[in-house]
C-alpha positions as CSV (number, residue, x, y, z in Angstrom):
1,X,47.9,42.5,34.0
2,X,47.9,45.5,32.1
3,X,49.3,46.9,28.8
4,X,49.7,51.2,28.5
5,X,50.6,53.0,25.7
6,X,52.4,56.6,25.8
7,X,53.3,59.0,23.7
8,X,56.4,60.5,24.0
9,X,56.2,64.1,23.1
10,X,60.6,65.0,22.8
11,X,60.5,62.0,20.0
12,X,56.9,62.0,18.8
13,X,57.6,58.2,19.5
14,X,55.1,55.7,21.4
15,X,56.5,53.5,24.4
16,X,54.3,50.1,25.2
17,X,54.4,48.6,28.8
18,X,52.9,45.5,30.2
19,X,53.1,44.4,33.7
20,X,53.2,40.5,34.4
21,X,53.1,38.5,38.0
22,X,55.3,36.0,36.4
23,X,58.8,36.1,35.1
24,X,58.8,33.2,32.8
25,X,55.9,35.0,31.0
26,X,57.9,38.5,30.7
27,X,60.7,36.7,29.5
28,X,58.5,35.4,26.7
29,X,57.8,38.5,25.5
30,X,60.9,39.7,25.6
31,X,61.8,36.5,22.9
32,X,59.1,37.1,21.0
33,X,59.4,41.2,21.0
34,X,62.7,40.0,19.7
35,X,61.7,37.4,17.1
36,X,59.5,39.8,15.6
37,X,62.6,42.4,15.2
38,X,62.8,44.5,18.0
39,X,66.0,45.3,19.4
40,X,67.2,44.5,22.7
41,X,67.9,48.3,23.0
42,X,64.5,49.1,22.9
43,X,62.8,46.6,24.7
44,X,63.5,47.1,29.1
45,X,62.2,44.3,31.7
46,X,62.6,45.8,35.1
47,X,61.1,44.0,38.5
48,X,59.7,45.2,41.4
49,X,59.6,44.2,45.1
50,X,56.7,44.5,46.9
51,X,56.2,46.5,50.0
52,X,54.0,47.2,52.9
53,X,51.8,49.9,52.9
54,X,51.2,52.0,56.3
55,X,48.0,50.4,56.5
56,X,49.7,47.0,57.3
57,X,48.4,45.8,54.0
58,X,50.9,43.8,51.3
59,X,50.8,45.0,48.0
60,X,53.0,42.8,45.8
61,X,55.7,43.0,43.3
62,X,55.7,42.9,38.9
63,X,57.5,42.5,36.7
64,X,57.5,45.4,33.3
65,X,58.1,45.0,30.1
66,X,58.7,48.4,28.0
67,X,59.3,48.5,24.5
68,X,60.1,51.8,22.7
69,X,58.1,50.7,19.6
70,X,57.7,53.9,17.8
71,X,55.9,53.2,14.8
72,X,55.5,49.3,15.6
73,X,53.7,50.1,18.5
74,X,50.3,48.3,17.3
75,X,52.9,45.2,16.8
76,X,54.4,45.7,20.4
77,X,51.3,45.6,21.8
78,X,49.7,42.7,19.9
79,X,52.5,40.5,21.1
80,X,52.7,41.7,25.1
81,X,48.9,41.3,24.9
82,X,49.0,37.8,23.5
83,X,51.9,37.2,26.1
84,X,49.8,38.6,29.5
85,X,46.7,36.3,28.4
């Protein structure tokens, strides 16, 4: 599991993602994100499928959390990184 940080240059904002294997862990975050005052509007959780590579070899699914944390980023990523552990 891993947690990125990007800045985004059009709002001189920071985004914080973390990707999870379990939903019931994502959706932790997401309560937490939103105990601790984020809005729903800035917080996404999107899933993906897995797929097949050519190779024949599987490469499963996640599950994202994305928070557009501006300023609170240091807080965003405290809590996804408390929530992936």
């Amino acid at each position: 599991m891993t947690i990125e940080r990007q800045h985004i240059q059009a709002t001189q904002g920071e985004k914080v993602r973390a990707q999870f294997s379990e939903l019931a862990k994502a959706q932790a975050a997401v309560e937490e994100l939103e105990a601790s005052g984020f809005n729903a509007d800035q917080i996404t959780l999107t899933t993906v499928g897995g797929h097949t590579e050519p190779n024949g070899r599987f490469v499963p699914g996640g599950i994202s959390v994305v928070v557009m944390a501006d300023e609170r980023a240091d807080d965003a990523e405290r809590i996804l990184s408390a929530a992936v552990a």
